[in-house]
ZADRENBA-795334 format. One record per residue (C-alpha): residue number from 0; x, y, z. Coordinates in Angstrom, 1 decimal, padded with zeros to 4 digits. Each point is the difference from the previous one (the first is absolute). Layout:
REC     n       px       py       pz
REC   NUM        X        Y        Z
...
This chain:
REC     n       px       py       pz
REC     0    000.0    000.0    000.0
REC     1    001.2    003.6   -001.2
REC     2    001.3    001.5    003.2
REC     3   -001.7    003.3   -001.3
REC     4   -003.8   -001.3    000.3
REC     5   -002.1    002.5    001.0
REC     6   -002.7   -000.2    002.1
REC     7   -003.3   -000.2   -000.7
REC     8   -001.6    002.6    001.6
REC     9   -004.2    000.7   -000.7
REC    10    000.8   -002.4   -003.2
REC    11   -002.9   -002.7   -000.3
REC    12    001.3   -001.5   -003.5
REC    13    001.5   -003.2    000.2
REC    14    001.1    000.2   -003.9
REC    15    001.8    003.6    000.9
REC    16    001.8   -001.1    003.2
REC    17    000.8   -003.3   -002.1
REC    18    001.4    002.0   -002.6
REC    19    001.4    002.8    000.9
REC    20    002.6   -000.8    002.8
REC    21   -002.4    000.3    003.3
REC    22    000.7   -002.3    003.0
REC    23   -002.5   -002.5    000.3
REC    24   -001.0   -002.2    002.6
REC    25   -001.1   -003.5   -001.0
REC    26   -003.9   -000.7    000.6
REC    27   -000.2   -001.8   -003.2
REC    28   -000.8   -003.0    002.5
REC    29   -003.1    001.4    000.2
REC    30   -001.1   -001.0   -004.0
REC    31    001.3   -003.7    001.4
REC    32   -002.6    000.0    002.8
REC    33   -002.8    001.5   -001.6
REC    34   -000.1   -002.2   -003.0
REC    35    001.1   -002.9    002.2
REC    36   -003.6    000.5    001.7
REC    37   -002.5    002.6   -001.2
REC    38   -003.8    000.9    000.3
REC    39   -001.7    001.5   -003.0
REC    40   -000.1    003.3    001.4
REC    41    002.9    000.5    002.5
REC    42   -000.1    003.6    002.4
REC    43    003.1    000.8    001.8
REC    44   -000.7    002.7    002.7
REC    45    003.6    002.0    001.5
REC    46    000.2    003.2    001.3
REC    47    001.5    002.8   -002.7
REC    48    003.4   -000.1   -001.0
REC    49    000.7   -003.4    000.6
REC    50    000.9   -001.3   -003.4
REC    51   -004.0   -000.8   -001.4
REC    52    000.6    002.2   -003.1
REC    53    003.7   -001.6   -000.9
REC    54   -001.8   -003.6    000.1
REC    55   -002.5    000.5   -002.1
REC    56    002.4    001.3   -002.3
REC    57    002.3   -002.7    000.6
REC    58   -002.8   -001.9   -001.1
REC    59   -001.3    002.1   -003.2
REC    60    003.8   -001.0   -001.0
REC    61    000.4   -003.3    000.8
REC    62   -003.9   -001.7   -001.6
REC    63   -000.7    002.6   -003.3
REC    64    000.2   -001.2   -003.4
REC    65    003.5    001.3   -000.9
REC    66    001.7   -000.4    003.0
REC    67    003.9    001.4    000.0
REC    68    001.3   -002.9    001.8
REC    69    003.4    001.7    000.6
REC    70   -001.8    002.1    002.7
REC    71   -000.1   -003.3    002.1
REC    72    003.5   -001.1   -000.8
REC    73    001.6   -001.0    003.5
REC    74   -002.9    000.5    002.1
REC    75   -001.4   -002.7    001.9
REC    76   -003.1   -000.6   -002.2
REC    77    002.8   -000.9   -002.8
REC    78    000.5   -003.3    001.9
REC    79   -003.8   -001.3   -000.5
REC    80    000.9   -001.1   -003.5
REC    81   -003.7   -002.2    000.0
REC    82   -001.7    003.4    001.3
REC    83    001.5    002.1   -002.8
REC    84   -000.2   -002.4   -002.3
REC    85   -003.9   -000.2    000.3
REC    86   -000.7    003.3    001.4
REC    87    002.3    002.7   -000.8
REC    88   -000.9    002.3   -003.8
REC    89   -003.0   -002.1    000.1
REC    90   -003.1    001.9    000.6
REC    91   -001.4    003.1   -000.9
REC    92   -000.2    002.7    002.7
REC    93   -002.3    002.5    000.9
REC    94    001.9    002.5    002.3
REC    95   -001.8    002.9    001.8
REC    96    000.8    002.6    002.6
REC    97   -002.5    001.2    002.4
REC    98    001.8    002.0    002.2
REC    99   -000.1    003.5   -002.1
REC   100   -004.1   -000.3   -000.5
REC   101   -001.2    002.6    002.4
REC   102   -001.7    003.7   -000.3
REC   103   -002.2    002.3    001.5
REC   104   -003.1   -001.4   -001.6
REC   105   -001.4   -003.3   -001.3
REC   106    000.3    001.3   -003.5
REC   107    003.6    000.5    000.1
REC   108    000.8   -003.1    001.7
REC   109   -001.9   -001.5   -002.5
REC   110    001.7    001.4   -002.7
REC   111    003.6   -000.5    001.5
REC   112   -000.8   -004.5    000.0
REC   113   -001.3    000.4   -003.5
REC   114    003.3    001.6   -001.1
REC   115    001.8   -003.1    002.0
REC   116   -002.5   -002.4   -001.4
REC   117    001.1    002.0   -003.6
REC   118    003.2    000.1    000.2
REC   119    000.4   -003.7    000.9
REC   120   -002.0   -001.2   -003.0
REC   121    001.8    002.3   -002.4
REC   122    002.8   -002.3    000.4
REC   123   -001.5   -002.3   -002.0
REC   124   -001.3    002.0   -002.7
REC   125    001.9   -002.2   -002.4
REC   126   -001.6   -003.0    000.5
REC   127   -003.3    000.8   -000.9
REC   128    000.8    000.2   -003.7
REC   129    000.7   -004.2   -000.1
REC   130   -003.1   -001.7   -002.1
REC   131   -001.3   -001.8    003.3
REC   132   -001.7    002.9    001.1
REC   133   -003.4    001.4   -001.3
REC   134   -001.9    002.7   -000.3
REC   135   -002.0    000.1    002.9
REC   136    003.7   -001.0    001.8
REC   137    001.9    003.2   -001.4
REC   138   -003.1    002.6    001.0
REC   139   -000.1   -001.8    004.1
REC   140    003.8    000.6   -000.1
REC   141    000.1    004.0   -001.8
REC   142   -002.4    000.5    003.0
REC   143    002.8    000.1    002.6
REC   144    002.4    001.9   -002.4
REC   145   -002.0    003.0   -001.2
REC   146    001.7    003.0    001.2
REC   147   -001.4    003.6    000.4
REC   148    003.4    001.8   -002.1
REC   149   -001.9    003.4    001.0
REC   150    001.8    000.3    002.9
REC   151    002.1   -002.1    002.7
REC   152    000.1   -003.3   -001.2
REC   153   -003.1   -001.5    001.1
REC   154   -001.5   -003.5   -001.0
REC   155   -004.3    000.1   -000.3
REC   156   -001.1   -003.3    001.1
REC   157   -003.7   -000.2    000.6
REC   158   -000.7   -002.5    003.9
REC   159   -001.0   -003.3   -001.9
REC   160    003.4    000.3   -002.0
REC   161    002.4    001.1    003.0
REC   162   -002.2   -002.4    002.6
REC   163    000.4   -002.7   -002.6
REC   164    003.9    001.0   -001.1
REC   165    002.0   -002.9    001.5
REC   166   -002.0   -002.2   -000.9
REC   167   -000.1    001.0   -003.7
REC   168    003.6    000.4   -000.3
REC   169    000.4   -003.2    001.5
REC   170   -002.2   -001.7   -002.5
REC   171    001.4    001.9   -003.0
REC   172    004.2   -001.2    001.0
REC   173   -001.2   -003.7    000.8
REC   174   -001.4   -000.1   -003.6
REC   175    003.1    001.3   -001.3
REC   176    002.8   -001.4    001.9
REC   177   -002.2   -003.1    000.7
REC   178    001.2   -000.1    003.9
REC   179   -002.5    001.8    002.9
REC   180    001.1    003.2    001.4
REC   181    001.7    000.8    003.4
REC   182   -001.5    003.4    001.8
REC   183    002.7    001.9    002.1
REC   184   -002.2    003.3    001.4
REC   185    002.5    001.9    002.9
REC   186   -002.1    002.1    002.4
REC   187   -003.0   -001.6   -000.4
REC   188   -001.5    002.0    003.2
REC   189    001.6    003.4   -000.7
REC   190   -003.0    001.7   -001.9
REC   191   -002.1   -001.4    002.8
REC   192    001.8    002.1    002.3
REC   193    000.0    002.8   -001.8
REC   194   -003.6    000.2   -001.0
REC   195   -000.7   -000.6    003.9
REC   196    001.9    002.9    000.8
REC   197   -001.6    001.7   -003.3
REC   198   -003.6   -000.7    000.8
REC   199   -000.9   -002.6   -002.6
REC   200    000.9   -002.8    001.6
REC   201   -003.5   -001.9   -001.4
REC   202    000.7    000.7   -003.7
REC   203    003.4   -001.2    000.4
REC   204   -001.1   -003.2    001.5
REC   205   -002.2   -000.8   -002.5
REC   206    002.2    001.0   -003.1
REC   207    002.9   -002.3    001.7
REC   208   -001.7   -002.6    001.0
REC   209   -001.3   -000.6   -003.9
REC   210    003.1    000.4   -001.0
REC   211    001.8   -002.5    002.0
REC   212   -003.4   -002.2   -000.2
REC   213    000.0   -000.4   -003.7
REC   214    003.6   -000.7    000.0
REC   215    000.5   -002.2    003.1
REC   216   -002.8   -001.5    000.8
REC   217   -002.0   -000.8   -003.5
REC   218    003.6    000.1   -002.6
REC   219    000.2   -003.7   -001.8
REC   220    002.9    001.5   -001.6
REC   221    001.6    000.7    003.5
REC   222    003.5   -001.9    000.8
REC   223    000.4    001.8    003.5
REC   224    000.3    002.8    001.5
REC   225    002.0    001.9    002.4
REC   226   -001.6    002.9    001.7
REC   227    002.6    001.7    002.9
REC   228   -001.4    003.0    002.3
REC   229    000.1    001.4    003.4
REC   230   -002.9   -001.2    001.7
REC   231   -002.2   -002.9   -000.7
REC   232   -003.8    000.9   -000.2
REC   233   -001.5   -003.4   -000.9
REC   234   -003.3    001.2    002.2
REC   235   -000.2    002.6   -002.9
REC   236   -002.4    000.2   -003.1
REC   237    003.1    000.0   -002.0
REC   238    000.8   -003.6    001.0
REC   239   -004.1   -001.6   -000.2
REC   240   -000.1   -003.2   -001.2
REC   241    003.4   -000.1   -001.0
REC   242    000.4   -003.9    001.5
REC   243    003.8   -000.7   -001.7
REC   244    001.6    002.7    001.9
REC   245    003.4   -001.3    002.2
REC   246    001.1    002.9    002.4
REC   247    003.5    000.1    000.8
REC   248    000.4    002.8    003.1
REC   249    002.6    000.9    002.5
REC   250   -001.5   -003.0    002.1
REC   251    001.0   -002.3   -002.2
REC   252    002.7   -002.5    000.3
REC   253    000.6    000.3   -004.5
REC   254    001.9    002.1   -002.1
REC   255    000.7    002.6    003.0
REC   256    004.3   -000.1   -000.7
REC   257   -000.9    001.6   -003.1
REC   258   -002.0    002.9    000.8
REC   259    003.1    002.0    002.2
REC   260    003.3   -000.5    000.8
REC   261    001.9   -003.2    001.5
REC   262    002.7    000.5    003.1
REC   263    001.8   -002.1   -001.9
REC   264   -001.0    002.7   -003.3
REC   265    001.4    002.8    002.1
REC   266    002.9   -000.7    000.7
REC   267    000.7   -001.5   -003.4
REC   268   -000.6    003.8   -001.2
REC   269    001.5    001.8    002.7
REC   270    003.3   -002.1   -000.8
REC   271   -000.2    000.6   -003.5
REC   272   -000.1    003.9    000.5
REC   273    002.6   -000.3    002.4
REC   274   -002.5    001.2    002.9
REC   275    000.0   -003.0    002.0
REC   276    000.9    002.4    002.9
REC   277   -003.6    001.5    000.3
REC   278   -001.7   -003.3    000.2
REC   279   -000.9    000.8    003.6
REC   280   -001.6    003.1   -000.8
REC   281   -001.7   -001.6   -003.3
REC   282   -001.5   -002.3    002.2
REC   283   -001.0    001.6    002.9
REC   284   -002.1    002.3   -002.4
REC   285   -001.5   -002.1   -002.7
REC   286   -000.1   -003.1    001.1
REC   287   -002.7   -002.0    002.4
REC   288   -002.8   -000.9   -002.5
REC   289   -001.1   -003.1    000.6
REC   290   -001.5   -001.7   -003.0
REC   291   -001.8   -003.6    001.0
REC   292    003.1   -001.7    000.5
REC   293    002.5    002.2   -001.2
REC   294    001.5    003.0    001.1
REC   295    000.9    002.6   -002.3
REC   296    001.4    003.9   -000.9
REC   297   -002.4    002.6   -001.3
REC   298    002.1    000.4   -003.5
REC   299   -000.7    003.5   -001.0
REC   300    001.6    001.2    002.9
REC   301    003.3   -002.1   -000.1
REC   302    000.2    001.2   -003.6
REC   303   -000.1    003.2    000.7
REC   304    002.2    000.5    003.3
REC   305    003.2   -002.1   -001.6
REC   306   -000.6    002.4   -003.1
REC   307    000.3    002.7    002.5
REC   308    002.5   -001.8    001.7
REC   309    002.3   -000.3   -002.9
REC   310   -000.1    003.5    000.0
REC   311    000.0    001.3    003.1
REC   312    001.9   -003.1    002.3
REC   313   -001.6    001.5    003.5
REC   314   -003.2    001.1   -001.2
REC   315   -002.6   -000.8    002.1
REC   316   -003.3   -002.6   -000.3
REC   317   -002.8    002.3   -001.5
REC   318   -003.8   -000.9   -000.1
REC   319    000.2   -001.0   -003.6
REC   320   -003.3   -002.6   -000.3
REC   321   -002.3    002.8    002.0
REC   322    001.0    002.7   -003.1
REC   323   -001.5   -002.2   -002.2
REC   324   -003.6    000.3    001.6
REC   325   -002.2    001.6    002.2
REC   326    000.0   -001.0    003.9
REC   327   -003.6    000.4    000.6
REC   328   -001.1   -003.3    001.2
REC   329    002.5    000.6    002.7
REC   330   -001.7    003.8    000.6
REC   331   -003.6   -001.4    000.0
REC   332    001.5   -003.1    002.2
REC   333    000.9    002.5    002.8
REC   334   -002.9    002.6   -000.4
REC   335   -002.2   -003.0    000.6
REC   336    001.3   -002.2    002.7
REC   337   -001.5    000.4    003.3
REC   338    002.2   -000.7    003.1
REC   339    000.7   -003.4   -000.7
REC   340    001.2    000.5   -003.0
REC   341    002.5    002.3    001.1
REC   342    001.3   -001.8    002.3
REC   343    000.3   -003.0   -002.3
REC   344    001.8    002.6   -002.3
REC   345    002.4    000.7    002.9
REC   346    000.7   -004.3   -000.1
REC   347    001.0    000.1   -003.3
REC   348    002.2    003.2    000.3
REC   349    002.0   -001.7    002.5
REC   350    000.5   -002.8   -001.9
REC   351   -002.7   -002.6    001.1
REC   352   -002.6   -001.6   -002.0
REC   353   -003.6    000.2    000.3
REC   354   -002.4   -002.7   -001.1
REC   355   -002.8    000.7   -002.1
REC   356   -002.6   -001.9   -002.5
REC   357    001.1    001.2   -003.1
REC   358   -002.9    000.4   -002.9
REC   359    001.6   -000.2   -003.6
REC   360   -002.9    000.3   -002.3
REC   361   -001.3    003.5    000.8
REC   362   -001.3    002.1   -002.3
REC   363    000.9    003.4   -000.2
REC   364   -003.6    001.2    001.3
REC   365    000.7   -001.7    003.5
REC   366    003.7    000.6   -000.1
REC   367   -000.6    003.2    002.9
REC   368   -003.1   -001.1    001.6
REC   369    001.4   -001.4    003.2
REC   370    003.3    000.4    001.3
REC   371    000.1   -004.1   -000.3
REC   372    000.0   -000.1   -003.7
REC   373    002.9    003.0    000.2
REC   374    002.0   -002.7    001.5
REC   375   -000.5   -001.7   -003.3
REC   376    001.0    001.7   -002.2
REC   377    003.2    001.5    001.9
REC   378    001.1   -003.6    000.5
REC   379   -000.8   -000.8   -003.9
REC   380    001.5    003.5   -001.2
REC   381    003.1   -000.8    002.0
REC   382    000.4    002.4    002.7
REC   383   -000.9   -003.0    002.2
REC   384    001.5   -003.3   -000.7
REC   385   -000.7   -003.5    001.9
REC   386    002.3   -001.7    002.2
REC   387    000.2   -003.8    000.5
REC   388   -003.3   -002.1   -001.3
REC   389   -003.4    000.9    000.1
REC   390   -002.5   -001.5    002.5
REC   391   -003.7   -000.4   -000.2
REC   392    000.1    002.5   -002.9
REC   393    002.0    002.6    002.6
REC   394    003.2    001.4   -000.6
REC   395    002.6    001.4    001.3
REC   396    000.8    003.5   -001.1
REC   397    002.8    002.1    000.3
REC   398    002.0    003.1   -001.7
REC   399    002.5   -002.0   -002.5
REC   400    003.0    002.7    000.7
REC   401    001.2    003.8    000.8
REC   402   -001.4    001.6   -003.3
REC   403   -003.6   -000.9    001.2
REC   404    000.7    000.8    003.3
REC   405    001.3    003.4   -001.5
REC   406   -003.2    000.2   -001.9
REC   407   -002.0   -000.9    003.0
REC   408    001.4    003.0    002.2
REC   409   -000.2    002.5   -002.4
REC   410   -003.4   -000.9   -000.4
REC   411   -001.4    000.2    003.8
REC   412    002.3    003.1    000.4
REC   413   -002.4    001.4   -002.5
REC   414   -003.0   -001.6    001.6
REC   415    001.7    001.5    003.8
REC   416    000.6    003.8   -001.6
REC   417   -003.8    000.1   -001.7
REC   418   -001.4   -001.4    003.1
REC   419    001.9    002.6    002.2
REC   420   -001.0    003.1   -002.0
REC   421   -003.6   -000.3    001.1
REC   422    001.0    001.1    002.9
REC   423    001.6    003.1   -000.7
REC   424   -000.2    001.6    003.7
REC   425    001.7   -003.0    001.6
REC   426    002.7    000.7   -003.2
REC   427    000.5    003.0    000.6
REC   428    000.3   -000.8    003.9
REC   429    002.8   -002.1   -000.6
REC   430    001.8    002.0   -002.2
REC   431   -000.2    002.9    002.4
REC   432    001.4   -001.9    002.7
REC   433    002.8   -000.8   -001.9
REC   434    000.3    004.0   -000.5
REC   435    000.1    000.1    004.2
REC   436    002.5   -002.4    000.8
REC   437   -002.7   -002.2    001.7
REC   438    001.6   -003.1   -000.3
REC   439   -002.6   -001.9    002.3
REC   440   -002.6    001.6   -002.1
REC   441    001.4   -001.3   -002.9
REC   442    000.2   -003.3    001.4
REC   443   -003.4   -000.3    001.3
REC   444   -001.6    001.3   -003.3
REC   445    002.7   -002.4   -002.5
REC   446   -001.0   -003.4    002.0
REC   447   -003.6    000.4   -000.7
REC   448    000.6    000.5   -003.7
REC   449    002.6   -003.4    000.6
REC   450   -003.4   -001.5    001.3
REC   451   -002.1    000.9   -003.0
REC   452    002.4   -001.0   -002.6
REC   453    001.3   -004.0   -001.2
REC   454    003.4   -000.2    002.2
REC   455    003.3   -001.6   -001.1
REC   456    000.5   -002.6    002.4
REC   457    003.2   -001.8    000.3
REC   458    001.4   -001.8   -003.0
REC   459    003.2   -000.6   -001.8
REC   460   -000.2    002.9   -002.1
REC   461    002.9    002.3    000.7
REC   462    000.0    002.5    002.4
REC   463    000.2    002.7   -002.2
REC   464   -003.4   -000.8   -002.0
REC   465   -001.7   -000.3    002.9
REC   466    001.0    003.8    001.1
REC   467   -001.2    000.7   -003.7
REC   468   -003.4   -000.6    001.1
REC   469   -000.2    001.7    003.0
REC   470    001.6    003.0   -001.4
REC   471   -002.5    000.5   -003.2
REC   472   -003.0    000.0    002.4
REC   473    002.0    003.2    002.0
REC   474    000.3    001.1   -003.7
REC   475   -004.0    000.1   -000.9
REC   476   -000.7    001.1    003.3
REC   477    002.3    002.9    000.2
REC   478   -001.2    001.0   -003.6
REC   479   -003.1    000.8    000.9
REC   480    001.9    003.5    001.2
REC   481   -000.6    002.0   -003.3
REC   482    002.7    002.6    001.3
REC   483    002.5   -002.4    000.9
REC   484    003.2   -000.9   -002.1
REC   485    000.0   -003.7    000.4
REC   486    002.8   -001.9   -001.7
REC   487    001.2   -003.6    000.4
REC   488    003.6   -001.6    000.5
REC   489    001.4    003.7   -001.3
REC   490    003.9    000.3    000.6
REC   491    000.7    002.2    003.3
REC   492    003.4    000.5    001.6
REC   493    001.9   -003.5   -000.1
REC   494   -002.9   -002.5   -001.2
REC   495   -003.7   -000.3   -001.3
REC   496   -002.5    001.0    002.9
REC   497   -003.4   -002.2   -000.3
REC   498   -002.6    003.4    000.1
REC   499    000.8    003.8   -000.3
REC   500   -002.7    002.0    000.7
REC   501    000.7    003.9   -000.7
REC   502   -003.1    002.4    001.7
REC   503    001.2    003.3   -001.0
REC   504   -002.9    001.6    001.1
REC   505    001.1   -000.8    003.3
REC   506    003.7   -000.1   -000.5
REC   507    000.1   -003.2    001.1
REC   508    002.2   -003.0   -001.4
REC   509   -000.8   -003.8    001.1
REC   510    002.1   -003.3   -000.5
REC   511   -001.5   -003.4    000.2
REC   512    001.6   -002.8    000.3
REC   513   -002.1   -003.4    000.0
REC   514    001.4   -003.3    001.8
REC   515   -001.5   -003.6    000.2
REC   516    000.5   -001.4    002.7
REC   517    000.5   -003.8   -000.3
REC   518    000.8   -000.7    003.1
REC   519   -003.0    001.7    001.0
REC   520    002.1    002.8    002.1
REC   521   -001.5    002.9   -000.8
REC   522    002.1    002.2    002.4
REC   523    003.0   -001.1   -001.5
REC   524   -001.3    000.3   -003.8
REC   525   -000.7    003.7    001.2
REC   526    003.3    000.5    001.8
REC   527    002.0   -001.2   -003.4
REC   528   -002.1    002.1   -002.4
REC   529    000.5    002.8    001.6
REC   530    003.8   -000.7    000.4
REC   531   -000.1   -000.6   -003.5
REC   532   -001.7    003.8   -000.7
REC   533    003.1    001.2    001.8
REC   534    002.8   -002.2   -001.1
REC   535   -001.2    001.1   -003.5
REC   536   -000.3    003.5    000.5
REC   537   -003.7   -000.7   -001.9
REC   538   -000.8    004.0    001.3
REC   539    002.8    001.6   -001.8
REC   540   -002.1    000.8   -003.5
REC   541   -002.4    002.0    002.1
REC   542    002.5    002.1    001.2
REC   543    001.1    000.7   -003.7
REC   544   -003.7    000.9   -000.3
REC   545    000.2    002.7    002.8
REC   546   -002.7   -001.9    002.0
REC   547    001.5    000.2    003.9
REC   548   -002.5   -002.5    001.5
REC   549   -000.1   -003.3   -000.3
REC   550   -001.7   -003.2    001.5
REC   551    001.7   -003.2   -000.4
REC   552   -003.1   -003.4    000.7
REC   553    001.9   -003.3    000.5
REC   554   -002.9   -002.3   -001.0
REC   555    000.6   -004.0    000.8
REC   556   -003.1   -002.5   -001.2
REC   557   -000.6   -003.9    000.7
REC   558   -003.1   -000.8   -001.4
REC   559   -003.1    002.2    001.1
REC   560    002.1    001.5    003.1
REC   561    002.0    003.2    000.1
REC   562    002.0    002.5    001.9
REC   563    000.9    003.3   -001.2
REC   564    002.9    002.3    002.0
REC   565    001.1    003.7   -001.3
REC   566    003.2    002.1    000.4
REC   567   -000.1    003.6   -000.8
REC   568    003.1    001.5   -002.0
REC   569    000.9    003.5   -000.4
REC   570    002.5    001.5   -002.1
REC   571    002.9    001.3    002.4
């Protein structure tokens, strides 16, 4: 292998990476054991960015008519010389992409699959001019190519020819290549989603579910097919009568080594890129899922960090799967959990698990109704992932690793700060006590918000991400102070002070530094911030500002306790 291969970063093309020099991890396994043992219509369900899209085109490569076999030269597929032999350049393949069919309104979600549906049959265009087609043939197929040239490229399909598309291109590229057709659709459930949030969920339903119903469930001239999206909504219209579907989740015990990253995968790449030193980091970040029996790496954001890496060798772990999406299910998750909730939310930030019956055929209707069903869908969307077997139809939940913790404190620090501005007179109580030097004030009025907030109890997170937390919900709450100058980790004197607060109405500086106490000392997580505020000389820049007064809070946490002590510093 080229020790130049770049990596494949947002690529989904298993011909391009193939071709064009990308590293590549081997999944083609995963052809060996679906055509090993395969339903007629197969649905894998994974959270995003774990692989689904690459497979399917792993697939589209490996079965069409016209296969470039070189694409699979020294990959472990290569090996299954009766599989190939029989399966591979054999069938004709109907490929389609759902994951781009959304809008603002039923029509133009409508129009956006036509254009998919359009596009895919204008691959074949060139077929249709062989003798074994007819008349009445050629007009059902110019149906799903007419395009509207008057503007963006638009394909006019009337319902009975888009409802009834698979199934007539299936019928039409049996005739002609005399072998059935294999379906591949990727993101099956995304315009779901999208008309949910849109408002016309019920005309998406119905359009989708004849779609799939003509092609799945009533297609004589269907091989397979292989359907992959995030959740599984078999309880949906979508799915009704549809009696030869096989669901393959994260529950089950097939298949899951190819949807993420190996260990052994990881280090394989790490070693490669000569970044074998930041497997510790790599791991405690992005690894944890548990997969049936198999424990794996979220992908996009091992691909991502070692390109970063190869760049910048000390860089640190970023968020990269939550930039790829929204984090409402975990927004709605908190909004909606009553105590109990929370406090189950404070087991899995510190680590522990928390069993729950887990519901994977939702629909999208019921996916907020009851904080029960959230549960669902965080544990299928992968925020939550299982650990060890489930019992009785229970599981096990927990938070896989530290970018979903990350994602998880960011999100009830939002929750915390929009919960604490409806109060705006006990805000603006604490903040003035601040102002005052009333340290016991401050301490009083800080441990009630501790109690009204999801704690970080002890785990083995470091230290240092634990203060993190503690110091963004003194952030929101101080920044409720319109007046105030409130900056975070801002270099002063000899270091980085946690919080500066400048009140130049009052000609007043203060300097907050935030301890967690792990030991559960709070006097002595107090006595070494403030040690620190002096060692550091974090007052300095406010002298440079001319402001002579300033109030320097050691603040030490442990859990939902606190203690707050103040020194008062004046420029001599």
């Amino acid at each position: 292998m080229d020790r130049k291969c770049k990596l494949p970063i947002g690529i989904e093309n298993f011909e391009k990476i193939r071709m064009e020099g990308f590293y590549y991890i081997d999944k083609t396994g995963l052809i060996r054991e679906l055509l090993n043992d395969w339903g007629e219509v197969n649905l894998f369900t994974r959270p995003r960015r774990f692989g689904k899209s690459l497979n399917m085109s792993m697939l589209k490569c490996f079965l069409e008519v016209g296969c470039k076999k070189e694409l699979f030269d020294g990959l472990e597929i290569a090996g299954e010389t009766a599989l190939c032999q029989e399966y591979m350049g054999k069938f004709p393949v109907i490929s389609l992409s759902l994951k781009d069919v959304s809008g603002d309104s039923f029509e133009t979600a409508r129009a956006m699959l036509c254009s998919e549906v359009g596009r895919e049959a204008l691959q074949f265009r060139n077929l249709m001019e062989a003798e074994c087609f007819d008349a009445r043939e050629k007009e059902m197929y110019n149906q799903l190519v007419t395009v509207d040239t008057t503007g963006k490229e638009m394909f006019i399909m009337g319902d009975a020819a888009l409802m009834g598309s698979l199934k007539t291109l299936s019928r039409l590229l049996q005739k002609y290549y005399g072998r059935k057709a294999i379906i591949l659709i990727d993101g099956y459930d995304v315009p779901l989603a999208k008309a949910f949030e849109g408002g016309y969920y019920g005309q998406m339903v119905d359009l989708i579910r004849n779609l799939l119903g003509a092609g799945l469930k009533t297609n004589n001239s269907l091989q397979f097919a292989v359907l992959t999206g995030c959740l599984r909504l078999s309880k949906e219209s979508v799915f009704t009568g549809l009696n030869n579907l096989r669901v393959l989740s994260v529950g089950d015990v097939q298949f899951n080594e190819y949807f993420g990253f190996t260990d052994r995968e990881v280090k394989e790449l790490l070693e490669y890129y000569g970044l074998l030193e930041c497997y510790g980091r790599i791991k405690e970040w992005y690894d944890g899922y548990h997969f049936g029996n198999v424990d794996v790496y979220c992908p996009w954001d091992v691909i991502c960090y070692c390109s970063k890496l190869r760049l910048e060798p000390d860089a640190d772990p970023e968020e990269y799967w939550s930039n790829t999406s929204s984090s409402d299910i975990i927004r709605r998750f908190i909004r909606m959990g009553d105590g109990m909730t929370r406090r189950e939310l404070e087991q899995l930030m510190a680590g522990e698990a928390v069993e729950k019956k887990v519901c994977q055929e939702l629909t999208y209707k019921e996916l907020f109704d009851s904080i029960d069903n959230l549960w669902s869908v965080l544990y299928t969307t992968g925020y939550l992932t299982q650990e060890g077997k489930p019992e009785g139809g229970r599981r096990k939940l927990m938070i896989p690793n530290q970018e979903i913790l990350s994602i998880f404190e960011r999100q009830i620090l939002e929750w915390f700060q929009e919960d604490a501005r409806r109060d705006g007179a006990a805000l603006e109580s604490f903040c003035e006590a601040f102002a005052k030097g009333d340290a016991a004030k401050v301490q009083e009025q800080l441990g009630r918000y501790l109690k009204r907030t999801v704690s970080i109890r002890d785990t083995a997170v470091r230290k240092d991400l634990k203060e993190n937390f503690y110091h963004g919900i003194l952030l929101g709450l101080l920044s409720y102070k319109t007046t105030w100058s409130v900056s975070s980790n801002q270099e002063s004197g000899d270091g980085y002070s946690d919080i500066l607060v400048e009140a130049a109405e009052q000609d007043l500086g203060i300097v907050i530094e935030v301890k967690y106490a792990e030991d559960g000392n709070l006097e002595a997580g107090c006595r070494a911030a403030l040690e620190q505020i002096g060692k550091n000389n974090y007052t300095e820049l406010f002298w440079e500002w001319g402001i002579d007064r300033v109030l320097g809070y050691g603040i030490a946490c442990y859990k939902k306790r606190c203690r707050v002590e103040m020194i008062l510093e004046g420029k001599e």
